[in-house]
N, C-alpha and C positions, 0 to 999 in steps of 0.2 A: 980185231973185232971191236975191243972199242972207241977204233978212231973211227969203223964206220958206225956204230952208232951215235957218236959223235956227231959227225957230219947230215945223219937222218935227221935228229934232232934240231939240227941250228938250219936247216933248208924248211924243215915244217913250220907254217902259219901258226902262229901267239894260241888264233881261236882253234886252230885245230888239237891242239895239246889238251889246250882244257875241254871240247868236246869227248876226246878221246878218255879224260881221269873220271869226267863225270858219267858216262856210258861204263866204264870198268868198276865204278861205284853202284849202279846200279847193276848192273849184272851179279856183282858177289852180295849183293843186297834179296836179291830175289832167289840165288842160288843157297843162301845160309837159312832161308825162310820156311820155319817148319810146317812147312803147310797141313801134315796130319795133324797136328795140335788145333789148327786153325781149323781143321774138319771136326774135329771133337766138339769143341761150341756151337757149332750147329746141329748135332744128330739130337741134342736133347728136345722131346718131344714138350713138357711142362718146365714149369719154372724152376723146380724141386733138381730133375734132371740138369739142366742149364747150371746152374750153380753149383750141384755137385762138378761139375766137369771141370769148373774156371778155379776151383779148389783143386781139382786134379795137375792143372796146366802146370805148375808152380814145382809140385812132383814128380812128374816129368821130366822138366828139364834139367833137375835138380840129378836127377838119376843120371841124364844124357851127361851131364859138366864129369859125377863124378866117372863114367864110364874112362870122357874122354881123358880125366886128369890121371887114372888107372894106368889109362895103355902109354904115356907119353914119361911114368915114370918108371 
């Protein structure tokens, strides 16, 4: 298995490797991207709301870290 990927590798083009890391960078780029957080900043109607929210964000994630650091020990 890995003499053929081996072999994949050293036949593939220099620019195609690096197209290929910078495309897998952006994809787990856009797939880690909490977009409901990013919807929270915009539902606020006034300024009061807006800022309560971007004070929220921070609690949020905070919550998400300690969820994930929870199940992984």
């Amino acid at each position: 298995m890995f003499k053929a990927l081996g072999n994949f590798l050293y036949r593939t083009p220099w620019c195609a490797l690096i197209l290929l890391g910078i495309s897998v960078l952006l994809l787990l780029g856009i797939f880690v991207t909490p977009f409901h957080v990013i919807s929270l900043q915009q539902r606020g109607v006034d300024s009061a709301q807006k800022h309560a929210s971007l004070r929220l964000i921070p609690v949020v994630l905070a919550s998400v870290q300690a969820d994930v650091t929870a199940t992984r020990s």
